[in-house]
Rosetta silent file (secondary structure, phi, psi, omega in degrees, C-alpha in Angstrom):
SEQUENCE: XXXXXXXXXXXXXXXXXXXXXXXXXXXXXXXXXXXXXXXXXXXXXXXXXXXXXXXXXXXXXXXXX
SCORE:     score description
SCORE:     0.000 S_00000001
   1 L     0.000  -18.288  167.313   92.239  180.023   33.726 S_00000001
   2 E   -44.794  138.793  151.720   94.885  177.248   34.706 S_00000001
   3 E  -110.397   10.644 -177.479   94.924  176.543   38.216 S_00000001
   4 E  -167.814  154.644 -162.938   98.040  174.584   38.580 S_00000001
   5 E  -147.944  116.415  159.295  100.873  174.544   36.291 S_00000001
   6 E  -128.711  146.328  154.095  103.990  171.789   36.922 S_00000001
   7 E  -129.540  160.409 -174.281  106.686  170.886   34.937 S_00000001
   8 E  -151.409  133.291  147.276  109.515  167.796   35.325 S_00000001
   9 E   -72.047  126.101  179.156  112.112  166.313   33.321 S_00000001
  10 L   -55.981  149.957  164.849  111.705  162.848   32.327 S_00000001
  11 L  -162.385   27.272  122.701  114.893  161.162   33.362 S_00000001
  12 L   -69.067  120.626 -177.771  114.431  157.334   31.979 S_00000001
  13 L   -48.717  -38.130  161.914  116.733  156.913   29.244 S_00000001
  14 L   -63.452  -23.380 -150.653  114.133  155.249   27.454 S_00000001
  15 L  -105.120  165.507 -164.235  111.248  157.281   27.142 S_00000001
  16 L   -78.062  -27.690  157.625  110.489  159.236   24.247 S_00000001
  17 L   -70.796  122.419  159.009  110.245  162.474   26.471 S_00000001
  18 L  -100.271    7.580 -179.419  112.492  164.710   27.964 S_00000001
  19 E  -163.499  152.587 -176.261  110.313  166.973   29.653 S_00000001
  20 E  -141.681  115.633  150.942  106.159  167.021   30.946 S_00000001
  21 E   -77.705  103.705  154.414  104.157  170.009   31.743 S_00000001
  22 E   -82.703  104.410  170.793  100.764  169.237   33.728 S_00000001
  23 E   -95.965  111.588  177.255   98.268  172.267   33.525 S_00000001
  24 E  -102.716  127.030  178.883   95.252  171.735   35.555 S_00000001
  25 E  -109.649  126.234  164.409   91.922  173.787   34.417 S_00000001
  26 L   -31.784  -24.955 -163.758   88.307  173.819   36.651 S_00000001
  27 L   175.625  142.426 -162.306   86.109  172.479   34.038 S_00000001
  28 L   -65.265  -60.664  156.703   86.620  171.821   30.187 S_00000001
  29 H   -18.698  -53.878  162.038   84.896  175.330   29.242 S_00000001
  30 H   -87.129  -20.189  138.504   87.976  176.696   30.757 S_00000001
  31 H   -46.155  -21.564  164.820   90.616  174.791   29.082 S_00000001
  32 H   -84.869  -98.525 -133.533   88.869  175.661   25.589 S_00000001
  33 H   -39.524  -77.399 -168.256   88.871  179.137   26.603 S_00000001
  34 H   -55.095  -75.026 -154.068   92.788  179.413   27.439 S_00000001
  35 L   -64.433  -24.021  171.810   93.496  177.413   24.307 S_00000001
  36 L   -81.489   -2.612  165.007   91.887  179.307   22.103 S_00000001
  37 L   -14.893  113.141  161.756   93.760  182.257   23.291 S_00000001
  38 H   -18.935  -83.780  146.325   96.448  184.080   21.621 S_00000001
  39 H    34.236  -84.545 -178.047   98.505  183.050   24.531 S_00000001
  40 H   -78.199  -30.634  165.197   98.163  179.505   24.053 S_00000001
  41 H   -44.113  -52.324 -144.675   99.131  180.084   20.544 S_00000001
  42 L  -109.890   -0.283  149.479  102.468  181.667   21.524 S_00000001
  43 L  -112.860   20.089  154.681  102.984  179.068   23.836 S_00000001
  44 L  -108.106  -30.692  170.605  102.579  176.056   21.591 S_00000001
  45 L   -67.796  -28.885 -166.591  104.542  177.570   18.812 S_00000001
  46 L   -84.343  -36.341  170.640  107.307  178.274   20.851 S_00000001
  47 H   -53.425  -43.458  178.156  107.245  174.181   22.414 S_00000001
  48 H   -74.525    0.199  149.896  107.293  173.144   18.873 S_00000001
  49 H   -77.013  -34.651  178.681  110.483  175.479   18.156 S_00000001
  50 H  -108.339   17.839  175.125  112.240  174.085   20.804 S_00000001
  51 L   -98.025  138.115 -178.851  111.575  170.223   20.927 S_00000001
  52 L  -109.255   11.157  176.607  113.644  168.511   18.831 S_00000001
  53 L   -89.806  -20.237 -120.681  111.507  164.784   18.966 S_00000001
  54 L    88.787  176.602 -151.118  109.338  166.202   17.125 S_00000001
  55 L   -76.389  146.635  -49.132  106.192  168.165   17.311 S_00000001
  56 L  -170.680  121.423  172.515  105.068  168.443   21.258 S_00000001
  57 L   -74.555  158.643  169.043  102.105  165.286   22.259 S_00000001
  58 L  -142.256  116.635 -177.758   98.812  167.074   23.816 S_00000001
  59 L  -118.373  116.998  172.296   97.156  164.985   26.076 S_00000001
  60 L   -80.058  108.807 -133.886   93.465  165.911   27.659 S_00000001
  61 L  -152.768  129.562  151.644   92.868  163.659   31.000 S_00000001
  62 L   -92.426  102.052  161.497   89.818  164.199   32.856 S_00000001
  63 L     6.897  143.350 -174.090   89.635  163.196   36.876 S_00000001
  64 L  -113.269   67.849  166.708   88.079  159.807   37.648 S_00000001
  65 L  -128.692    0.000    0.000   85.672  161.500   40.358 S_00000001
């Protein structure tokens, strides 16, 4: 249900991140749907296997329009 997917590496020395994935979903209905997925399961267990900061921030943002 994603309709855009990016990812970038952080690359200030400072910041508590080394890497940010934006996934943009149409409408909050579809963003529950893909998370509760199996899917999204097997692709949050696997960020939290490989991050080594600690377990993986999830941030929800809505448009200002």
């Amino acid at each position: 249900g994603a309709t855009r997917v990016t990812s970038q590496r952080v690359l200030s020395p400072s910041a508590p991140y080394y890497a940010i994935s934006d996934v943009v979903f149409p409408s909050m209905e579809a963003l529950q749907a893909c998370a509760s997925s199996p899917g999204a399961k097997e692709a949050l267990d696997h960020a939290a296997s490989i991050s080594t900061g600690g377990p993986p921030t999830i941030l929800v943002l809505a448009d200002q329009s």
